[in-house]
N, C-alpha and C positions, 0 to 999 in steps of 0.2 A: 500457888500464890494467893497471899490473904485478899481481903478487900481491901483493906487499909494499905497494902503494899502496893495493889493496881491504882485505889485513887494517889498515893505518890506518886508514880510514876506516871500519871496524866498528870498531875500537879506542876513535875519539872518538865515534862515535854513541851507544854502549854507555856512555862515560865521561860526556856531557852531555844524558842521557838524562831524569836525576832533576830537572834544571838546567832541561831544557824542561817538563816535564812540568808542575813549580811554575810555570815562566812561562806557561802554558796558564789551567791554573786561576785564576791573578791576573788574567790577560787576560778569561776568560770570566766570574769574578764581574763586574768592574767594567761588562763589557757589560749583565749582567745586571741591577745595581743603575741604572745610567742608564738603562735600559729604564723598569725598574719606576718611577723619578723622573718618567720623560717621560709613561709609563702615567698616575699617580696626578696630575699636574699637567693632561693633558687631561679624566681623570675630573671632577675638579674644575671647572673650566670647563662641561664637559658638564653637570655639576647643576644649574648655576644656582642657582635658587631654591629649589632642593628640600631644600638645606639650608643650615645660617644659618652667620653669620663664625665663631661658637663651636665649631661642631663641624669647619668646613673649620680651624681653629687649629693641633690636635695636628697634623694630616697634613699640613700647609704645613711644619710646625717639623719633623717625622723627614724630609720631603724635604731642606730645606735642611742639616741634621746629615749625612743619607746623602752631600750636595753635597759641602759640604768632609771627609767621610772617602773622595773619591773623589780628591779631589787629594794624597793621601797613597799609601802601598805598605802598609799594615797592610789584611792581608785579613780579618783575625779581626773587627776594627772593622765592614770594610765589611760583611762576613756579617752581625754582630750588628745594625747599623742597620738594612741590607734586610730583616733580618726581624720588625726592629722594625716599620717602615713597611707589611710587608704587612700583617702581623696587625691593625695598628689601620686599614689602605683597606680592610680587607675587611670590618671588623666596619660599617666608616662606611656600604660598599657594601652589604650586607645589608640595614642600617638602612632605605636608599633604595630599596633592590627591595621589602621588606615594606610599602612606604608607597606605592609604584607604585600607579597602576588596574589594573584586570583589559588594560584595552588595551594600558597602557604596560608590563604584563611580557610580554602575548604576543609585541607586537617585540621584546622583548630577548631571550627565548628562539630568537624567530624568526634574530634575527641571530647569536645565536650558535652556532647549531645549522647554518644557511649558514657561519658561522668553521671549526665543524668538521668538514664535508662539504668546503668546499676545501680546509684542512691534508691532510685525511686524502686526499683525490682526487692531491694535488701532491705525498705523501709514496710513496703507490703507483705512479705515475707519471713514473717520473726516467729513464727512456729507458734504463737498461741494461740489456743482454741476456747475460744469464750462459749462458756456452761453453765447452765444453773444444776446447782446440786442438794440433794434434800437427805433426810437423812432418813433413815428407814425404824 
């Protein structure tokens, strides 16, 4: 590659830089908001009986709002929904943990506390081995 060819191509990286950056962000909320949809849609399920069609109501209705602000490109929306929808599965989820048995929180604790031993085990463990190298 020339010189003239590598300063273009620092030219447009530098130039479509801002360009990617926004298109990052947009990509990773939306992953994030269909996460949290998929999360709070299995939560639900998972209850069962533990709580009634009234209280699953609001958290069924900010899923489907969060849905179709996902088939649009306004991220401000999708922020304000996703964080609508946490706040009200977390408050729903709390509700169900304080209402758990003594048995039924020490598995959840139990399994979450294995969630964060693997994350943590997989996130120290990524096989690179940081080297300086010289050249002979």
């Amino acid at each position: 590659m020339s010189k003239e060819d590598i300063d273009k191509a620092v030219k447009d990286a530098e130039m479509f830089a801002e360009e990617d950056k926004k298109r990052r962000e947009e990509v990773d909320t939306k992953n994030n908001a269909e996460n949290l949809v998929f999360q709070c849609e299995k939560a639900l399920n998972d209850f069962g009986d533990k709580v009634t069609a009234d209280e699953k109501a609001p958290i069924e209705a900010k899923c489907s709002e969060l849905k179709e602000a996902l088939k649009g490109n306004d991220i401000a929306d999708i922020k304000a929904k996703h964080d609508e929808l946490q706040k009200a599965f977390g408050e729903l989820a709390t509700k169900v943990y304080q209402n758990a048995s003594p048995e039924e929180q020490a598995a959840a604790q139990q399994a979450a506390a294995e969630a964060a031993g693997a994350a943590g085990n997989a996130s120290n463990d990524d096989g690179v081995v940081d080297a300086d190298y010289t050249e002979a």
